[in-house]
RODO-2510 file (C-alpha; in nm, 4 decimals, decimal comma):
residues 361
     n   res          X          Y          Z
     1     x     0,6782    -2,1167     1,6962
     2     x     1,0008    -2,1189     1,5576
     3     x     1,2921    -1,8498     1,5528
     4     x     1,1092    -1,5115     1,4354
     5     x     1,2766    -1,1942     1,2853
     6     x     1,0281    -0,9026     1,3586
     7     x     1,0689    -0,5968     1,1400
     8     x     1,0488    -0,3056     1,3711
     9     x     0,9519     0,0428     1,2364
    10     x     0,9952     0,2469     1,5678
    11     x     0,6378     0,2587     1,5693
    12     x     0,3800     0,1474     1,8378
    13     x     0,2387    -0,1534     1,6193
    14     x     0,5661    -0,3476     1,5536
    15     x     0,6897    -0,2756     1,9664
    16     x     0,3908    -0,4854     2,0769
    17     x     0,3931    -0,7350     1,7826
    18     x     0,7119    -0,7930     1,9328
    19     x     0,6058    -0,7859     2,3016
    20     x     0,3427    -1,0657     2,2361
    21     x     0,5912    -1,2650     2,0826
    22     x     0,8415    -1,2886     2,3882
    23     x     0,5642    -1,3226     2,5779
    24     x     0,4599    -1,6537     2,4119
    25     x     0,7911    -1,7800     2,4240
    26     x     0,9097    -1,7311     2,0824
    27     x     1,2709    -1,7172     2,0063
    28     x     1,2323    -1,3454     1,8749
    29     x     1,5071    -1,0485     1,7710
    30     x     1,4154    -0,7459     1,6536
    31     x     1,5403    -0,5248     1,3212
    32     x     1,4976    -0,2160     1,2001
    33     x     1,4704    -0,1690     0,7765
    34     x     1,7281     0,1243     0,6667
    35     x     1,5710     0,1677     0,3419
    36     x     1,5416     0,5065     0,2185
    37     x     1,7617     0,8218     0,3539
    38     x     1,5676     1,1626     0,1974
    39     x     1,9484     1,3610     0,2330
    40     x     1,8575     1,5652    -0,0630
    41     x     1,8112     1,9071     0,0035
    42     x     1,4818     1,9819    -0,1535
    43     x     1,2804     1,6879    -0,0081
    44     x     1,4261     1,6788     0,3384
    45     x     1,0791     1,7244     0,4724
    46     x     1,0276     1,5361     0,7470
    47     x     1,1816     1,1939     0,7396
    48     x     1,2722     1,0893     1,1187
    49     x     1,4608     0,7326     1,0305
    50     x     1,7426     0,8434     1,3106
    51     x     1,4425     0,8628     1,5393
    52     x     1,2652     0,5971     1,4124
    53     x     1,5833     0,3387     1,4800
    54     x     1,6027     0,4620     1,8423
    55     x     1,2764     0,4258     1,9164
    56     x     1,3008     0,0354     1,7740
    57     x     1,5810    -0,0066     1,9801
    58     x     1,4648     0,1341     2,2753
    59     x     1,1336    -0,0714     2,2806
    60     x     1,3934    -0,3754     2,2020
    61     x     1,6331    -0,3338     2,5315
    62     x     1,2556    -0,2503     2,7388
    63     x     1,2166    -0,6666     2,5855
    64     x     1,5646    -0,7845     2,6581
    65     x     1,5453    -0,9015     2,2534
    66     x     1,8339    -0,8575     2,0655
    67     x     1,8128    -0,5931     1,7692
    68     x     2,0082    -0,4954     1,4788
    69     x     1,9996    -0,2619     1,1569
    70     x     1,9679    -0,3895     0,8350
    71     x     2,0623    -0,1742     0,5274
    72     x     1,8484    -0,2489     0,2345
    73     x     1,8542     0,1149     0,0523
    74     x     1,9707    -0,0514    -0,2623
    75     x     1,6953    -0,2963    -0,3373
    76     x     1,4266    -0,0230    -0,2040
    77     x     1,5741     0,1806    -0,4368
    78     x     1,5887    -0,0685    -0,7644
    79     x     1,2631    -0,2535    -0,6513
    80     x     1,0500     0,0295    -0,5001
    81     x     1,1765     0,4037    -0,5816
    82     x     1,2442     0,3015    -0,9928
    83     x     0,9167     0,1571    -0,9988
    84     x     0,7213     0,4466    -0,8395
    85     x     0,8666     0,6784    -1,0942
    86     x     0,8628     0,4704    -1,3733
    87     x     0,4685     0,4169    -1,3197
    88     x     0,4037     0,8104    -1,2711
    89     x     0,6199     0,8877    -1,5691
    90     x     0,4318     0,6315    -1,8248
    91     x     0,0971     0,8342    -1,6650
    92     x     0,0048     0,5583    -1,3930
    93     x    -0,0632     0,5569    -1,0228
    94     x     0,1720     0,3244    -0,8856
    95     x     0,1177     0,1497    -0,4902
    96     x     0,4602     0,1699    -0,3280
    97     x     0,3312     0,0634    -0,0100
    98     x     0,1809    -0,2764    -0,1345
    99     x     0,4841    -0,3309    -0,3064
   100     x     0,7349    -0,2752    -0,0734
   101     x     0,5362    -0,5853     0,1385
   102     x     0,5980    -0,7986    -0,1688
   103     x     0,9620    -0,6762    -0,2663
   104     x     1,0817    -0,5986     0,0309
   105     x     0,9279    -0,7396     0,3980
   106     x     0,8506    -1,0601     0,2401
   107     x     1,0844    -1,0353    -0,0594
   108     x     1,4313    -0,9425     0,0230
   109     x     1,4303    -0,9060     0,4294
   110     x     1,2779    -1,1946     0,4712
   111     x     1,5096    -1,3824     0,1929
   112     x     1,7784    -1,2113     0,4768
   113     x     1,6201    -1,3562     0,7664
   114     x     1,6371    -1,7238     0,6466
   115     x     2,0000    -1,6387     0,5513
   116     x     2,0281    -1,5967     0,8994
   117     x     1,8751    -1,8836     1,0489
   118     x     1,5303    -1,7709     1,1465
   119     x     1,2004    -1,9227     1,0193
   120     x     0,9712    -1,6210     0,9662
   121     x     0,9346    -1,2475     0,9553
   122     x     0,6651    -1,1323     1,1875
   123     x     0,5200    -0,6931     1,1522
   124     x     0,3287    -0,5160     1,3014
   125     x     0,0117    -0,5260     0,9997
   126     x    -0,3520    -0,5191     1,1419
   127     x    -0,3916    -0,8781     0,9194
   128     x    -0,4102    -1,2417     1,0464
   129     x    -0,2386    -1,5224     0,9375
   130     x    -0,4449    -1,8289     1,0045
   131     x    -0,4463    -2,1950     0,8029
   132     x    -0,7727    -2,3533     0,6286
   133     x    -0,9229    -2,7460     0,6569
   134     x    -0,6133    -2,8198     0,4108
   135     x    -0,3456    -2,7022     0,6011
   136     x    -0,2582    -2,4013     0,4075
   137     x    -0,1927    -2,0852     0,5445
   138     x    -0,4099    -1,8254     0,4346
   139     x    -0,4487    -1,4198     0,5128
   140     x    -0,7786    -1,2726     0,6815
   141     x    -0,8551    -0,9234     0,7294
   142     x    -0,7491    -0,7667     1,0830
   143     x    -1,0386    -0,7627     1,3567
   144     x    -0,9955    -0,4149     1,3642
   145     x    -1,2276    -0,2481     1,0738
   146     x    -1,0710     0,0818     1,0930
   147     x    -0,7072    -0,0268     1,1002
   148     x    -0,7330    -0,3433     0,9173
   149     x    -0,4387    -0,3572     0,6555
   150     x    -0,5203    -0,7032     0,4837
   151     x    -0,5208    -0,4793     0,1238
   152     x    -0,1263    -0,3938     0,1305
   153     x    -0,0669    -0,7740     0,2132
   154     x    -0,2612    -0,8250    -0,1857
   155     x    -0,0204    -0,9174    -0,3871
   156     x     0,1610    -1,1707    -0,1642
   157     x     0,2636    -1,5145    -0,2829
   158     x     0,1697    -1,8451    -0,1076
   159     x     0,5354    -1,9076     0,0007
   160     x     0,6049    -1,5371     0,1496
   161     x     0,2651    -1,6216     0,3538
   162     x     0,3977    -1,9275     0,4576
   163     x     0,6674    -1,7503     0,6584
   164     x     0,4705    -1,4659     0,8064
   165     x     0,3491    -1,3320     1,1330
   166     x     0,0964    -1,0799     1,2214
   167     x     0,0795    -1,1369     1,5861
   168     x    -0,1551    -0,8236     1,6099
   169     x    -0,4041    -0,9039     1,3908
   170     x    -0,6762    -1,0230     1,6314
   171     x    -0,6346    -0,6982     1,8410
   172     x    -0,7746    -0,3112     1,7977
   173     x    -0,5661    -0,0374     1,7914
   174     x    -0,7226     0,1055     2,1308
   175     x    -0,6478    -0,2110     2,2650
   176     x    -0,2272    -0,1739     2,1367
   177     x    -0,2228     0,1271     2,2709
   178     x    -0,3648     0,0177     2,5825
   179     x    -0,0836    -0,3187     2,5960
   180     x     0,2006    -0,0822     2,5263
   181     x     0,1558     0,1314     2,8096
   182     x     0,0608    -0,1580     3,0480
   183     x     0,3755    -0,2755     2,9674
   184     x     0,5725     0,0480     2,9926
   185     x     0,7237     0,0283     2,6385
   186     x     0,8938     0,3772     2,5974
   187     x     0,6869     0,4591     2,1833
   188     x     0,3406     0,3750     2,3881
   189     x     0,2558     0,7348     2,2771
   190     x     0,4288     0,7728     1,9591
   191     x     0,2115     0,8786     1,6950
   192     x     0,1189     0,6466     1,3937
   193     x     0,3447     0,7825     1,1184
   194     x     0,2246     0,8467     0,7498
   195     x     0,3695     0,9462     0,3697
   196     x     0,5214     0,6883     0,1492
   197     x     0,6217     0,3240     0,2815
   198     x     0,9554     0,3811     0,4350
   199     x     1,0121     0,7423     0,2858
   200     x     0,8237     0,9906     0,5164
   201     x     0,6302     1,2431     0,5555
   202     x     0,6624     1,3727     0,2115
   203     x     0,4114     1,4835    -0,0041
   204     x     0,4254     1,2899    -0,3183
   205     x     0,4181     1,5638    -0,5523
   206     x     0,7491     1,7263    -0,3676
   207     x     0,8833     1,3877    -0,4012
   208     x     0,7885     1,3637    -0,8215
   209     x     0,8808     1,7200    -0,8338
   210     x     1,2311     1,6402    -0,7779
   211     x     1,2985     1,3612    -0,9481
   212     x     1,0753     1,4242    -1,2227
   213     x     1,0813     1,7154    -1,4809
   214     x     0,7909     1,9320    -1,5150
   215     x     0,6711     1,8871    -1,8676
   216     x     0,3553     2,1664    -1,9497
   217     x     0,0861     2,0657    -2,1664
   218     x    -0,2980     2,1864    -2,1824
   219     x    -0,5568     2,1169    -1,9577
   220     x    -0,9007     2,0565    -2,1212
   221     x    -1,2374     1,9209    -2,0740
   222     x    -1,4063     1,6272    -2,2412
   223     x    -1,5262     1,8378    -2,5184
   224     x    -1,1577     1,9109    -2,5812
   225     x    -1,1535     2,3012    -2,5139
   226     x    -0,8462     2,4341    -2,3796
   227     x    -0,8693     2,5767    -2,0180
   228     x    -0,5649     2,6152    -1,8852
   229     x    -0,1827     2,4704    -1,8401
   230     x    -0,0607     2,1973    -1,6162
   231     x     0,2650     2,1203    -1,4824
   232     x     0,3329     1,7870    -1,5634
   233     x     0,0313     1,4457    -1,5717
   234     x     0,2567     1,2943    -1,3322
   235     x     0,1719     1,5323    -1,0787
   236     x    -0,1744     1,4903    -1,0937
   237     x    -0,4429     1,2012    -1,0197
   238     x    -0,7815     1,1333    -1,0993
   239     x    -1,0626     1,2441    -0,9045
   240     x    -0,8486     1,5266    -0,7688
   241     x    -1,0392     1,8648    -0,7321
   242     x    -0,7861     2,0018    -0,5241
   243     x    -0,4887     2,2148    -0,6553
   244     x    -0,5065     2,1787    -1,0669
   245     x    -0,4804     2,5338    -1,1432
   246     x    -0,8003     2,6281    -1,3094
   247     x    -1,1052     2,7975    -1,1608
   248     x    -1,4548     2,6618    -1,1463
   249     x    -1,7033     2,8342    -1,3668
   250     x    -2,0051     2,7613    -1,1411
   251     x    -2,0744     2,7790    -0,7429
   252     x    -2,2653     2,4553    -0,7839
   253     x    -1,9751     2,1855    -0,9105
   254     x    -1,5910     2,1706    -0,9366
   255     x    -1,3899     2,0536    -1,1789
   256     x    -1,2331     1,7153    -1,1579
   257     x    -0,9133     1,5229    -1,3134
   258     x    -1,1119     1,2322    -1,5435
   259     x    -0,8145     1,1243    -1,7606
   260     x    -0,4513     1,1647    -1,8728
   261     x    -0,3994     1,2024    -2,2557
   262     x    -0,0169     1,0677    -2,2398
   263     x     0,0123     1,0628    -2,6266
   264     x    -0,0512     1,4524    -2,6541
   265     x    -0,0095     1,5317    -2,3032
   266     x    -0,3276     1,6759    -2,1897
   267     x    -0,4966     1,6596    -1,8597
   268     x    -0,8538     1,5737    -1,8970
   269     x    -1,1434     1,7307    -1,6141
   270     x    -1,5106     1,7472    -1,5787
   271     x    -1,7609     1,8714    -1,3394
   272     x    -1,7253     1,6525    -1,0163
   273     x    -2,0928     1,5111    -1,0876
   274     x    -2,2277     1,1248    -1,1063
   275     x    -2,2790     1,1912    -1,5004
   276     x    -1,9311     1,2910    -1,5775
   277     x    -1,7629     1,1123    -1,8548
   278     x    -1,4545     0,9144    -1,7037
   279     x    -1,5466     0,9679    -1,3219
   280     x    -1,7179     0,6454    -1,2510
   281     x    -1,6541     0,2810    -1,4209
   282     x    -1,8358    -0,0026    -1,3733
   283     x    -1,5679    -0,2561    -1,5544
   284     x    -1,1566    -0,2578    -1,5375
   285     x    -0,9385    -0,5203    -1,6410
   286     x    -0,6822    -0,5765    -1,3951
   287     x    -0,3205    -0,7412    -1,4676
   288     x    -0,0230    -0,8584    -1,2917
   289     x    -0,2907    -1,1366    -1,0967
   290     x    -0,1105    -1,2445    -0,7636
   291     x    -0,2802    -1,5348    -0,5492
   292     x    -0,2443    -1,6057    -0,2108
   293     x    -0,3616    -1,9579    -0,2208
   294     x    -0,5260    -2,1571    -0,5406
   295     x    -0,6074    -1,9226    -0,8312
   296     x    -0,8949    -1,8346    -0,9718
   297     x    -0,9705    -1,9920    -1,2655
   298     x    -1,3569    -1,9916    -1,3285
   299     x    -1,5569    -1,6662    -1,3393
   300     x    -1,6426    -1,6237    -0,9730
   301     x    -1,8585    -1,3661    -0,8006
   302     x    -1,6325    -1,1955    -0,5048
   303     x    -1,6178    -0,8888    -0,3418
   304     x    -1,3166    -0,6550    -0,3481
   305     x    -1,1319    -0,3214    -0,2095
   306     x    -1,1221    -0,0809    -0,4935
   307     x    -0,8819     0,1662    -0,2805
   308     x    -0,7521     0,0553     0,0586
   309     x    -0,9814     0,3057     0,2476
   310     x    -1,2682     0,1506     0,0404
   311     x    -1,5548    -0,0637     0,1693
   312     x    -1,5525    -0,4197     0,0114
   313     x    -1,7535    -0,4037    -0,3004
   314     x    -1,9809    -0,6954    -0,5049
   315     x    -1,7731    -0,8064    -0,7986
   316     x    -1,8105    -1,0403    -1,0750
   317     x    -1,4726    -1,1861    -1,1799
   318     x    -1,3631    -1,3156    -1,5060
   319     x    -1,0248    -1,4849    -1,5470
   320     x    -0,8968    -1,3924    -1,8964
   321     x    -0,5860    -1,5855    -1,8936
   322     x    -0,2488    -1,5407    -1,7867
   323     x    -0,2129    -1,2976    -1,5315
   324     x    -0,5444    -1,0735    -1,6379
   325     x    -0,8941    -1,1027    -1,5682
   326     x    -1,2151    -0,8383    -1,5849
   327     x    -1,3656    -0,7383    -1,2891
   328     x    -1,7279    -0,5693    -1,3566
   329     x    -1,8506    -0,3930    -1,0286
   330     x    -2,2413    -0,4396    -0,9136
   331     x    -2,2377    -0,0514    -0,8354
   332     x    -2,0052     0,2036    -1,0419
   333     x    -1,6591     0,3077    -0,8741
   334     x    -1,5514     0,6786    -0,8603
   335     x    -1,2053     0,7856    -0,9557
   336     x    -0,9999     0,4195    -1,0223
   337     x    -0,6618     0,4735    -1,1661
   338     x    -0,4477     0,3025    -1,3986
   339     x    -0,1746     0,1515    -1,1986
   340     x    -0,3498     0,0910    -0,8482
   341     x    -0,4252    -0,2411    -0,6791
   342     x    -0,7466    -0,3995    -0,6404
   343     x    -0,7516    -0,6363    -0,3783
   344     x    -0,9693    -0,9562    -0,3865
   345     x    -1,1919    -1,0966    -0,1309
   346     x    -1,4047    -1,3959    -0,0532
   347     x    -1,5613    -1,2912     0,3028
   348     x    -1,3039    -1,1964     0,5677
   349     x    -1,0369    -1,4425     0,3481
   350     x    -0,7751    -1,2624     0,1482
   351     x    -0,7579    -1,4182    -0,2213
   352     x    -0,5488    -1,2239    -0,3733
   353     x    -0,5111    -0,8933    -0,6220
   354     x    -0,3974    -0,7322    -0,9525
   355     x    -0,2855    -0,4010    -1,0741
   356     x    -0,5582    -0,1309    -1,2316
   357     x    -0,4518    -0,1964    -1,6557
   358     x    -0,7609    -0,0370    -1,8327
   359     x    -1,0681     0,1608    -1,6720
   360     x    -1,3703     0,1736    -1,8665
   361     x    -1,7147     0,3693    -1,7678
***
């Protein structure tokens, strides 16, 4: 393999993607992204960047690799930050963490990386990276089920594949875990961090809360009576029961968010129940089509991730030109939002995905 620029997050993953690569001889350094600094008061939280950069470096001197830091706050900012709120305030449910692999690890740090003479960008995703009877490379979920992070690598373009490495794709997390310590790298115990790709662990609706205006309107049920107030449709999501200010009037179901009105600014709820109007669709068009290899062109039946934590689902696929196609489900989905990727699967093989336009029942 050629020279390889691994992005390295501080976290347990990336230190022994980057272990197996010395270890096969690859001409590897290592980087850290510096893409997002939360030095706003009100949504410090907990965002351990400092941390995170010693704990890349530190696995890179245990490897004798070189390392550096490379800032790229401004196009996270432009690319991934404008488009999150952008989304949430037109009423959608963006996916920052698919599109930062697009924009950002395969978009401008690996444009960076070829700037400066290496061939690839290598992570630490649970995905592999393998090449079919033609020659082309294609993506395949991760052999670990549980961890298996094929579904942020959706929206990836032939040529960013091309230059990518997932050297831990064909291992289990146990078995990581078990390869760091064996080889005494100093994050072998470091928790697996959450929040928002590169931003921390935030809760989103701190994060909207300051950067987005609170702006009231009523919340109501399908039948249009008023029930109560919320704070703003960007704060909520559908199919949340959790936290949207109104009280149940029965011990036997809980209200549900079904639908934003953005026009008139009302948050629409039901009963959570299978019969609810707006809670499960069997048909969404999806926009925005990315391919990983040859598109799809003839109305195909696939399978596909609705959500990332979502089993792979029977799909029958309809290419409507452009970038759009509808996607009708063999058994109804609960709780898709506008704005959301589904990804797109033949088997274990990767095909591609599109972005959640309209969501009908």
């Amino acid at each position: 393999m050629k020279k390889v620029l691994i992005a390295m997050s501080g976290g347990v993953d990336s230190a022994v993607a980057a272990l197996l690569l010395k270890r096969q001889g690859v001409p590897v350094e290592g980087a850290y992204m510096k893409n997002w600094i939360n030095d706003e008061e009100q949504i410090r939280g907990d965002c351990p960047w400092q941390q995170d950069i010693e704990d890349a470096r530190a696995v890179a001197e245990a490897l004798n690799i070189p390392f550096r830091v490379v800032n790229l706050m401004e196009d996270y900012r432009s690319r991934i930050v404008d488009y999150l709120l952008e989304g949430y305030r037109h009423g959608i449910t963006p996916n920052p963490d698919v599109m930062c692999n697009r924009e950002i690890k395969f978009g401008v740090f690996l444009d960076y990386a070829l700037a400066e003479g290496f061939d690839a960008v290598a992570t630490g995703h649970y995905a592999r990276c393998e090449t079919d009877p033609e020659g082309r490379p294609v993506l395949l979920r991760g052999k670990d089920e549980k961890k298996d992070q094929s579904y942020f690598l959706a929206m990836m373009r032939p040529d960013q594949i091309a230059r990518a490495v997932f050297p831990i794709g064909h291992l289990t997390k146990p078995e990581v875990r078990r390869m760091a310590h064996q080889a005494g790298l100093p994050n072998a115990t470091k928790k697996d961090s959450q929040g928002i790709c590169f931003i921390g662990n935030i809760r989103m609706r701190d994060f909207l809360t300051h950067y987005l205006p609170d702006n009231p309107g009523d919340i109501v049920d399908t039948a249009g009576q008023v029930l109560g107030r919320h704070r703003g449709l960007h704060l909520y999501t559908i199919g949340q029961r959790r936290g949207i200010g109104i009280p149940s009037n029965t011990d036997n179901a809980f209200f549900v968010v079904v639908g934003k009105e953005q026009e008139n600014n009302r948050l629409l709820v039901a009963f959570d129940r299978p019969d609810s109007p707006g809670l499960y669709s069997s048909r969404v068009v999806v926009r925005g089509l990315s391919y990983t290899g040859v598109p799809i062109t003839e109305p195909s039946k696939l399978e596909a991730r609705p959500r990332y934590l979502d089993p792979a689902q029977e799909i029958a696929f309809r290419p409507l030109g452009e970038d759009r196609a509808e996607v009708r489900f063999a058994q109804p989905q609960r709780a898709l939002a506008a704005g959301q990727i589904l990804a797109l699967y033949r088997g274990d093989l990767l095909l591609g995905g599109g972005v959640y336009e309209t969501i009908d029942a």
